[in-house]
Backbone as CSV, one residue per row, in Angstrom:
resi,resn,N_x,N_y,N_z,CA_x,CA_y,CA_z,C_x,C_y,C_z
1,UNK,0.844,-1.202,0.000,0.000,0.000,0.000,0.874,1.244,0.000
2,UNK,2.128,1.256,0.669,2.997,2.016,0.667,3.833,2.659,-0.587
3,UNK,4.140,1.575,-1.942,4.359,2.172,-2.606,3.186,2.540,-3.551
4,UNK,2.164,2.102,-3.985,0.644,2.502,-4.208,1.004,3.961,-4.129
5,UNK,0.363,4.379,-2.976,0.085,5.675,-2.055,1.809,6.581,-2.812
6,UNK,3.309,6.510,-2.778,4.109,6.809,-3.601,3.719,7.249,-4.835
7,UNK,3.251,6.368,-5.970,3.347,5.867,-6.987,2.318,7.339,-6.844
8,UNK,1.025,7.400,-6.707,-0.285,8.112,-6.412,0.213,9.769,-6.196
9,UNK,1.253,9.361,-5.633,1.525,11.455,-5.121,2.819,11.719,-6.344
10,UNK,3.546,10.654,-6.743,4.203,11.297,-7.957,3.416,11.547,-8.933
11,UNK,2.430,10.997,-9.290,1.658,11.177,-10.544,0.908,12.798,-10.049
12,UNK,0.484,12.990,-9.155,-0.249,13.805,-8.950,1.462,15.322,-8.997
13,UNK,2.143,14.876,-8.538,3.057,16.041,-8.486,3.494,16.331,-10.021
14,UNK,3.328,15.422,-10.372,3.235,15.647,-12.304,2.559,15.945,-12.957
15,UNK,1.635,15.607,-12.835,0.522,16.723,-13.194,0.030,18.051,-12.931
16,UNK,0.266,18.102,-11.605,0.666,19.587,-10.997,1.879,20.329,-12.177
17,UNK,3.001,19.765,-12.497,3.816,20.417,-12.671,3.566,20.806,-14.170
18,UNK,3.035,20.098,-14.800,2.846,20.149,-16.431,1.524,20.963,-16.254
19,UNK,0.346,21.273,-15.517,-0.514,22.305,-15.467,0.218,23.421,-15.471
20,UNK,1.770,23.503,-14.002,1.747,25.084,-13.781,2.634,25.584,-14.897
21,UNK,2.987,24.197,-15.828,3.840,25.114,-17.224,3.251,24.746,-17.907
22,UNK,1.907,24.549,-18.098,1.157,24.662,-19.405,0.121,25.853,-18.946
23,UNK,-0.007,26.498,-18.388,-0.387,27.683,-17.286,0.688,28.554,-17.827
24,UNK,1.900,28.905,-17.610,3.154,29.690,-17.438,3.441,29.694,-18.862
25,UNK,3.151,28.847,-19.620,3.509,29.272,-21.445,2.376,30.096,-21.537
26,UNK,0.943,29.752,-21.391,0.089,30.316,-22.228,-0.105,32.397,-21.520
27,UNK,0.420,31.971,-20.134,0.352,33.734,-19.440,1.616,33.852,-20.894
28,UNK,2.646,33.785,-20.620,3.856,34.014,-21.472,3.228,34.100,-22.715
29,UNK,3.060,33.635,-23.946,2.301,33.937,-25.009,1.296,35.168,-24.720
30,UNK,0.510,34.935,-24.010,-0.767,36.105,-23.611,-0.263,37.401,-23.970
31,UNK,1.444,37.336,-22.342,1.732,38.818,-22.679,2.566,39.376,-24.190
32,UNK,3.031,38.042,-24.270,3.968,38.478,-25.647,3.064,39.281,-26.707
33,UNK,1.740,38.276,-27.052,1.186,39.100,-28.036,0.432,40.806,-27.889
34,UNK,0.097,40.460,-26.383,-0.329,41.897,-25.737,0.734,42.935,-26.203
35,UNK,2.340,42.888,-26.028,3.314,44.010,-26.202,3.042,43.891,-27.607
36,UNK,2.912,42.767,-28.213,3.147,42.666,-30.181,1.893,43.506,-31.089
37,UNK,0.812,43.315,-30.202,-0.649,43.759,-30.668,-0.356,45.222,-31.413
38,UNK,-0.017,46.084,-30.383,-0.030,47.989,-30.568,1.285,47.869,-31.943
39,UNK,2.391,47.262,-31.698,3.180,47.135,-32.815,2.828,46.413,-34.053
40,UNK,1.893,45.548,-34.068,1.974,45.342,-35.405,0.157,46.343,-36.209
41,UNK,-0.718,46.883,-34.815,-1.576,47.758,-35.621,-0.744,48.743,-35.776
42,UNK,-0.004,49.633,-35.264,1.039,50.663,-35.754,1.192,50.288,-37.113
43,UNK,2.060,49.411,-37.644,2.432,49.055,-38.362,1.436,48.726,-39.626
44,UNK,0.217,48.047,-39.510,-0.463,48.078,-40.362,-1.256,49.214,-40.679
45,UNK,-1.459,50.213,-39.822,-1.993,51.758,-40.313,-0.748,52.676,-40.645
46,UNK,0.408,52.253,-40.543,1.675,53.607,-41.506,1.860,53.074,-42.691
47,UNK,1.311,51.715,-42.731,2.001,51.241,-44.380,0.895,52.185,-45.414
48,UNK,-0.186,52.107,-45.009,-1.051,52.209,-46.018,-1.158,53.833,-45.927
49,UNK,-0.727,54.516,-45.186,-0.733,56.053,-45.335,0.478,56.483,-45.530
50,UNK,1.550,55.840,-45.255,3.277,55.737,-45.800,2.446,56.165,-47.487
51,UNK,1.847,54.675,-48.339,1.546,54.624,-49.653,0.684,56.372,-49.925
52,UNK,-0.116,56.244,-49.432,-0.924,57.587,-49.780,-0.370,58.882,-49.896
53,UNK,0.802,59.044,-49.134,1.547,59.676,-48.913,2.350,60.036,-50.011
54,UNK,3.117,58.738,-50.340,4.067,58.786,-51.679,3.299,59.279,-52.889
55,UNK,1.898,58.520,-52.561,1.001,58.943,-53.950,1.089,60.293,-54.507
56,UNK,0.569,61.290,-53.441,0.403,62.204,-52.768,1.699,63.242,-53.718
57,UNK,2.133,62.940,-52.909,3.936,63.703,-53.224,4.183,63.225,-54.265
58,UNK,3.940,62.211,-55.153,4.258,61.541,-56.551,3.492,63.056,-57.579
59,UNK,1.990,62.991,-56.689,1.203,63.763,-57.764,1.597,65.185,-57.911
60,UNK,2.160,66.066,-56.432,2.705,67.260,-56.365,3.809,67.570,-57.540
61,UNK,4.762,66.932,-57.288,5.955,66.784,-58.486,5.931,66.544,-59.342
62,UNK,4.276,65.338,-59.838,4.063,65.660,-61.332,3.609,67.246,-61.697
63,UNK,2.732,67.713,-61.124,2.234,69.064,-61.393,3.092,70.440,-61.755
64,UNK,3.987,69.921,-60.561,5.122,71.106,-60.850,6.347,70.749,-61.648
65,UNK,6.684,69.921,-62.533,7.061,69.622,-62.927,6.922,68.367,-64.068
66,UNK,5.573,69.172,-64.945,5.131,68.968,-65.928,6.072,68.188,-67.225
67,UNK,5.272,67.374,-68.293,6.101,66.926,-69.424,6.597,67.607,-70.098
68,UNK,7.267,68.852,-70.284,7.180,69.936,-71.299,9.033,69.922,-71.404
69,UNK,9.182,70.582,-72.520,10.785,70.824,-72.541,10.716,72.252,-72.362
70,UNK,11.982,72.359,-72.155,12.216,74.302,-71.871,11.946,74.558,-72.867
71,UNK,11.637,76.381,-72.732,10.761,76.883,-74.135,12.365,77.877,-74.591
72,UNK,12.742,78.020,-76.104,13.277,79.010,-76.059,12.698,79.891,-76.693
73,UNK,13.208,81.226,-76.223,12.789,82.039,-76.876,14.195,83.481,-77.411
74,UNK,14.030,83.667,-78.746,14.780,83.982,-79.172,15.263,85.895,-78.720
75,UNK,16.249,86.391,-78.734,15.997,87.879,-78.398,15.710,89.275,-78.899
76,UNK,15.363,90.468,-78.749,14.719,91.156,-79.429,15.262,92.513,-79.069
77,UNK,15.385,93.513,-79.832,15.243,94.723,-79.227,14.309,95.367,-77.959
78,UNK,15.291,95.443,-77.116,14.622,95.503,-75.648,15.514,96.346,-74.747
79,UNK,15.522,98.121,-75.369,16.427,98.697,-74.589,15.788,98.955,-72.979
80,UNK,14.760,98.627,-72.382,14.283,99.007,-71.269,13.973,97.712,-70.509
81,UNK,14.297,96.407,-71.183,13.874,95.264,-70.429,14.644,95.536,-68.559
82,UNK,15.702,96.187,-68.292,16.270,95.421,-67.022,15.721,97.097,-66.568
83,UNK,14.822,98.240,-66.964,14.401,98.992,-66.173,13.524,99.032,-64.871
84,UNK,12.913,100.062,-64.466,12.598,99.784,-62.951,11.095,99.283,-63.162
85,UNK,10.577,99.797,-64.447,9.142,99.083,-64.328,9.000,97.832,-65.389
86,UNK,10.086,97.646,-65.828,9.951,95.877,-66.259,10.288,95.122,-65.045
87,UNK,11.095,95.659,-64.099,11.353,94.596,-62.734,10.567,94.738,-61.907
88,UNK,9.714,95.605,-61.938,8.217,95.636,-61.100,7.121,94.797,-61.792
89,UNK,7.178,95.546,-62.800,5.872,93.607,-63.637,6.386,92.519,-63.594
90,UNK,7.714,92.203,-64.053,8.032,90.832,-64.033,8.046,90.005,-62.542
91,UNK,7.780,90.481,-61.144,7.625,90.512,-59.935,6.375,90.381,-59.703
92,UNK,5.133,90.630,-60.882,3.754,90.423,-60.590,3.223,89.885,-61.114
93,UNK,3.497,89.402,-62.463,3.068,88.440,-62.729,2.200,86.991,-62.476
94,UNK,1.283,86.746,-63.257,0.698,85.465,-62.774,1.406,84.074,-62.931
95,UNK,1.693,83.269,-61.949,2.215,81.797,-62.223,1.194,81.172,-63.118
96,UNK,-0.110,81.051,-63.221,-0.985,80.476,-63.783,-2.090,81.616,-64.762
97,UNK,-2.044,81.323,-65.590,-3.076,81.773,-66.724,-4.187,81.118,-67.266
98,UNK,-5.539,80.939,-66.837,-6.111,80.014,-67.498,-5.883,78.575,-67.389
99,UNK,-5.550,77.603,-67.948,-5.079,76.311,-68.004,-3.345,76.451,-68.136
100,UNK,-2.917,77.280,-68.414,-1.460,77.606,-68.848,-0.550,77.856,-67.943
101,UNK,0.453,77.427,-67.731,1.132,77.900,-66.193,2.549,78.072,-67.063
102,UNK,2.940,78.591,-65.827,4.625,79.188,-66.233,5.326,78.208,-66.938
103,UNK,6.497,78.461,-68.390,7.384,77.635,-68.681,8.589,77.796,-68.573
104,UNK,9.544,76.717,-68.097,10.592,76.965,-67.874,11.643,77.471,-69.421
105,UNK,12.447,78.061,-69.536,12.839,78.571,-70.493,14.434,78.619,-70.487
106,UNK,14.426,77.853,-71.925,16.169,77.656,-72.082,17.022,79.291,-71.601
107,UNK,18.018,78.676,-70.484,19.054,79.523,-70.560,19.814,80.030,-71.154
108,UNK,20.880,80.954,-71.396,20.406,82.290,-70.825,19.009,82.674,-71.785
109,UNK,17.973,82.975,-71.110,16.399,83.942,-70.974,16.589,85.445,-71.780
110,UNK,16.074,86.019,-72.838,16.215,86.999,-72.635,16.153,87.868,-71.720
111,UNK,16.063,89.048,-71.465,15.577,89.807,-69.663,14.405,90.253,-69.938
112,UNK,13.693,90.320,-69.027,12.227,91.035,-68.634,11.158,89.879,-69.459
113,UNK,11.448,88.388,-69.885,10.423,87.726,-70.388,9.417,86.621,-69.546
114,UNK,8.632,86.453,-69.959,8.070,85.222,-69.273,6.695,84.340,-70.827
115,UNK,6.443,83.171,-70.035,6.155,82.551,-70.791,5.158,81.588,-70.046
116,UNK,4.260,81.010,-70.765,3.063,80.541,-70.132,2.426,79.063,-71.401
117,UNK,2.613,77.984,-70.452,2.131,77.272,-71.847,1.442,76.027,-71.045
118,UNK,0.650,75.467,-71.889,-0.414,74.077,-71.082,0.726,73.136,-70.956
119,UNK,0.339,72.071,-69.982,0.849,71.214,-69.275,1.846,70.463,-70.686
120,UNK,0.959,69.820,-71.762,1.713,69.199,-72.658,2.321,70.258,-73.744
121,UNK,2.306,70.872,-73.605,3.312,72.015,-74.150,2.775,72.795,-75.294
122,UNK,3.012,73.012,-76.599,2.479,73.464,-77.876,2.328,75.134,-77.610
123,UNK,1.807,75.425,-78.467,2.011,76.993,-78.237,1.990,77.919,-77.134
124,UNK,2.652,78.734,-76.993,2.714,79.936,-75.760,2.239,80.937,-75.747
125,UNK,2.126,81.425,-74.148,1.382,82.529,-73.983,3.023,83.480,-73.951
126,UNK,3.548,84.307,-74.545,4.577,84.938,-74.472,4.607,86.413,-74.165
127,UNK,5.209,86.860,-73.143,5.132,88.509,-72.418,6.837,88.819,-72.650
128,UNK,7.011,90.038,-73.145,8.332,90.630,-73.531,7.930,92.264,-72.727
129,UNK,9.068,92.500,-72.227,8.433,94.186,-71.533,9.977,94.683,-72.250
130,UNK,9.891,95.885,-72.242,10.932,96.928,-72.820,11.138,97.201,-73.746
131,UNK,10.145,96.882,-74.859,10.814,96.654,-76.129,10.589,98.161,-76.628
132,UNK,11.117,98.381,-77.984,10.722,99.447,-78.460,9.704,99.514,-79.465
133,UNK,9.356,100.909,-79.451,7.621,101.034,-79.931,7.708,100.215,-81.411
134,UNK,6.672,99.648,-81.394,6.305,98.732,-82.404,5.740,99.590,-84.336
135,UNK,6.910,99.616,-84.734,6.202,100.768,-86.197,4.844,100.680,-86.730
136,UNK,4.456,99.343,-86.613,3.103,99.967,-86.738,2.136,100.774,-86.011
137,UNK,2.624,100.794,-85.144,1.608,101.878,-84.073,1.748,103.133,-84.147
138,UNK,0.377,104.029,-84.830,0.400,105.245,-85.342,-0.421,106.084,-84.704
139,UNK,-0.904,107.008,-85.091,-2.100,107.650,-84.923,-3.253,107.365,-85.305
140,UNK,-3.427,106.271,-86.256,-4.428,106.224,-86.645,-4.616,104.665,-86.052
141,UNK,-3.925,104.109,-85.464,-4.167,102.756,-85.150,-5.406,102.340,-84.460
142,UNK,-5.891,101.803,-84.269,-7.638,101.196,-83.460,-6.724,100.742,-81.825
143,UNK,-7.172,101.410,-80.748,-6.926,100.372,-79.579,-7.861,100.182,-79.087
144,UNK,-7.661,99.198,-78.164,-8.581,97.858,-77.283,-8.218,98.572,-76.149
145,UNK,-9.150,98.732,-75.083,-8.984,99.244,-73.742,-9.149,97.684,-73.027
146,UNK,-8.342,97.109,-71.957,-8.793,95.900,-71.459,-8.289,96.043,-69.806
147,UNK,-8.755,96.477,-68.828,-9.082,96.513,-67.538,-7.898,97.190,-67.223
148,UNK,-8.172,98.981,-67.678,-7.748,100.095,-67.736,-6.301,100.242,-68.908
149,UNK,-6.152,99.686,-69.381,-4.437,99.348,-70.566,-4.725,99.489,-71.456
150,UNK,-4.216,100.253,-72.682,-4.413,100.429,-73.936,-3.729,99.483,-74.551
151,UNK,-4.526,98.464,-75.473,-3.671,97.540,-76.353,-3.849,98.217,-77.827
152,UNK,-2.584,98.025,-78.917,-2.670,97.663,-80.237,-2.585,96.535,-80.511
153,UNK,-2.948,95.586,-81.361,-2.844,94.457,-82.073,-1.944,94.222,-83.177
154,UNK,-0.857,93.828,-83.375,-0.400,93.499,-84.883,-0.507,92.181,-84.584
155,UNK,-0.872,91.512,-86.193,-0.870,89.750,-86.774,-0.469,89.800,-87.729
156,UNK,0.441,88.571,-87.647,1.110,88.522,-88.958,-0.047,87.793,-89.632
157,UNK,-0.062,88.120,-91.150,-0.890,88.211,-92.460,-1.387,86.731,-92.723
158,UNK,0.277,86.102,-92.564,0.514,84.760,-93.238,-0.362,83.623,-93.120
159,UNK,-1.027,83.351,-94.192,-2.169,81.731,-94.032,-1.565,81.194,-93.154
160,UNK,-2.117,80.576,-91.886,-2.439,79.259,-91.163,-1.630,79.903,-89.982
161,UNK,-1.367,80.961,-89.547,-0.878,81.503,-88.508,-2.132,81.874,-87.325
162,UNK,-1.464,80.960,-86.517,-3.113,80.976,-85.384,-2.614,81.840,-83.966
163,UNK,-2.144,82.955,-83.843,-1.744,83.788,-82.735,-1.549,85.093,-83.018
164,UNK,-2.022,86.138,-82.325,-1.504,87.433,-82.477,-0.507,88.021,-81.543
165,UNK,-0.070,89.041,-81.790,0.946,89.920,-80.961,0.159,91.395,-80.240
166,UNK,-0.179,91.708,-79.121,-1.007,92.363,-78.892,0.147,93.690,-77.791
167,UNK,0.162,94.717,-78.240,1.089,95.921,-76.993,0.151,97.049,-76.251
168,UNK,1.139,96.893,-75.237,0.518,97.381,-74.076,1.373,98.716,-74.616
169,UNK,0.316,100.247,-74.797,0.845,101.317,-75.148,0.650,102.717,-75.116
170,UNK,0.635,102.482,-73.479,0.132,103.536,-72.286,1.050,103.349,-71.135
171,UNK,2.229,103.037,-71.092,3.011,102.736,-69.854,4.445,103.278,-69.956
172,UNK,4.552,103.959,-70.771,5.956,104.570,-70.503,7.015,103.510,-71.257
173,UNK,6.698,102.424,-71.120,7.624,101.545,-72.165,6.602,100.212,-72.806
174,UNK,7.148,99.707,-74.010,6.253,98.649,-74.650,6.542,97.332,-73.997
175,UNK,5.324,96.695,-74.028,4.952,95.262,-73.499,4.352,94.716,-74.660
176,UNK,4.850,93.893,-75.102,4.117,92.623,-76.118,3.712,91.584,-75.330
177,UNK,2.298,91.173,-75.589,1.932,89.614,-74.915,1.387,88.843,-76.384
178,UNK,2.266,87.986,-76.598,1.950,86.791,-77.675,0.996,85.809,-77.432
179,UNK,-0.199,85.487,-78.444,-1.204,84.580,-77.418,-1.794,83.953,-78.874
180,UNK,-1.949,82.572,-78.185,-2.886,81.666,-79.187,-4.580,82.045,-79.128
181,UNK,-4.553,81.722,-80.484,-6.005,82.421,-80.827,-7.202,81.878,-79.716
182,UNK,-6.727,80.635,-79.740,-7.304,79.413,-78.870,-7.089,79.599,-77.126
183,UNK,-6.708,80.661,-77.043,-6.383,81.008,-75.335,-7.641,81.692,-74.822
184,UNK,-8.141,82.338,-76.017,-9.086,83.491,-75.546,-8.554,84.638,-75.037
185,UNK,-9.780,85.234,-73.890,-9.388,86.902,-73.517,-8.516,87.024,-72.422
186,UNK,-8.722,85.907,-71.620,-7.732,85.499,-70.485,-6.651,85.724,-70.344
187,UNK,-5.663,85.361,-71.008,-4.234,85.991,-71.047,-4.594,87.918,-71.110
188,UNK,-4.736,88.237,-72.236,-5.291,89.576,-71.932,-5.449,90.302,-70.703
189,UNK,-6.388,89.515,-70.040,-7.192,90.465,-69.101,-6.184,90.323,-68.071
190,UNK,-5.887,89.033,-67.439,-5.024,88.848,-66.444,-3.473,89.749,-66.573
191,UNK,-3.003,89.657,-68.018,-1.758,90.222,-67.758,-2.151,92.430,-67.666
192,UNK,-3.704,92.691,-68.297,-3.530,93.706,-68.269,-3.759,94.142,-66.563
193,UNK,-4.458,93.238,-65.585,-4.679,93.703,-64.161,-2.717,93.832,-63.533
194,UNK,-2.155,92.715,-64.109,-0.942,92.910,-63.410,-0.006,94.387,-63.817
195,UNK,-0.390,94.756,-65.240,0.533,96.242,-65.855,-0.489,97.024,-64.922
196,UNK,-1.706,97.128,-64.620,-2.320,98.510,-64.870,-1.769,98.200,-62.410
197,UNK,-1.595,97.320,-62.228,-0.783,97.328,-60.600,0.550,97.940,-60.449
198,UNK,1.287,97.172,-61.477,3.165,97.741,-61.751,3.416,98.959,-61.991
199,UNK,2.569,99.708,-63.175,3.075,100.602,-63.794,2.280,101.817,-64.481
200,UNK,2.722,102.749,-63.291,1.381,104.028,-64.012,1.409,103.950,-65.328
201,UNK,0.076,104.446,-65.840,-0.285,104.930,-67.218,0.950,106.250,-67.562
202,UNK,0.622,106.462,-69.150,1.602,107.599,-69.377,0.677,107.915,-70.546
203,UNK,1.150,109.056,-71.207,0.268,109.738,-72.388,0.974,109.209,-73.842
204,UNK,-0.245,108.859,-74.665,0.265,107.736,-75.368,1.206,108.408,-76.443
205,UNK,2.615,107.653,-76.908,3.175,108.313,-78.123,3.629,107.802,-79.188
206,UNK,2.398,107.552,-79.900,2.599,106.954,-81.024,3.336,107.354,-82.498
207,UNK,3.650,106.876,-83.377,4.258,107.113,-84.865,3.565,107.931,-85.447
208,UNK,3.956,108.859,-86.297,3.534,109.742,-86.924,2.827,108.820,-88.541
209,UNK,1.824,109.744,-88.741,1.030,108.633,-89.533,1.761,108.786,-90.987
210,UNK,1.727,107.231,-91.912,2.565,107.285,-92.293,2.364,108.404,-94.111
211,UNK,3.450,108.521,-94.533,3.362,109.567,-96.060,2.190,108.870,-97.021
């Protein structure tokens, strides 16, 4: 009976012992995943806003840095481009025109220009300040008043030419803005609010009409 009663309390002390470590793994697991829990939801809410993120910033840098190649543009008689009121307009200018935003433009730039063209590129909105008075502009010329600025218009003649050359010629020095027919009044209006901000009016002095 003696070893019976033995035999009876080892089994029982073994079983005791494999409860209090089958007890002691599963607390152990419990807490492990408890510390793991907050780290791996962390982890599954930065991945997916990490992505949104990149998206995000992918789309910024497409915008500002559009498909287009630099524009050149060639240079012109422009004894007043680096004067005090071409460096006051070129300072006010609009970044955006319509659908058209600023283009970057092969170096060296002439001075006092800027340039404006749609995302995939093709014709420009083109602004030149300083130039000198344009010969066709006479006394007898027709101007366009457009939100206080006197414009003349010259176009060249030539079949299938789709843009005019339009001057600003009330400001003490000439401004040409080059514009596709297809832009509309927009370029116009916008660049005339930025001259009639920069640069007082002056009394107009046009070419003597011609023999």
């Amino acid at each position: 009976m003696s070893n019976d009663t033995r035999d009876s309390d080892a089994a029982e002390t073994t079983d005791s012992s494999a409860a209090e470590s089958g007890s002691t793994a599963q607390d152990a697991e419990a807490e492990y995943s408890s510390r793991r829990s907050p780290a791996l939801i962390a982890t599954a809410i930065a991945l997916p806003v990490a992505l949104v993120v990149g998206v995000l910033v992918m789309g910024v840098l497409a915008n500002r840095h559009p498909s287009r190649d630099p524009l050149a543009l060639g240079a012109v008689s422009a004894p007043a481009a680096n004067g005090p009121q071409c460096t006051t307009l070129m300072g006010g200018l609009p970044d955006k025109i319509g659908d058209y935003t600023k283009s970057e433009l092969v170096q060296p730039a002439p001075p006092a220009t800027q340039a404006w063209q749609l995302p995939d590129g093709g014709n420009a909105i083109v602004l030149r300040c300083g130039l000198e008075r344009p010969l066709e502009f006479n006394k007898a010329s027709p101007l366009q008043v457009v939100n206080g600025v006197s414009w003349f218009e010259v176009r060249d003649q030539t079949t299938g030419v789709t843009s005019g050359t339009w001057w600003a010629v009330d400001r003490g020095t000439y401004i040409a803005l080059t514009t596709p027919d297809n832009a509309g009044a927009t370029p116009l209006q916008e660049v005339s609010d930025a001259i009639a901000k920069a640069i007082p009016e002056q009394p107009l002095d046009p070419n003597p009409l011609p023999n």
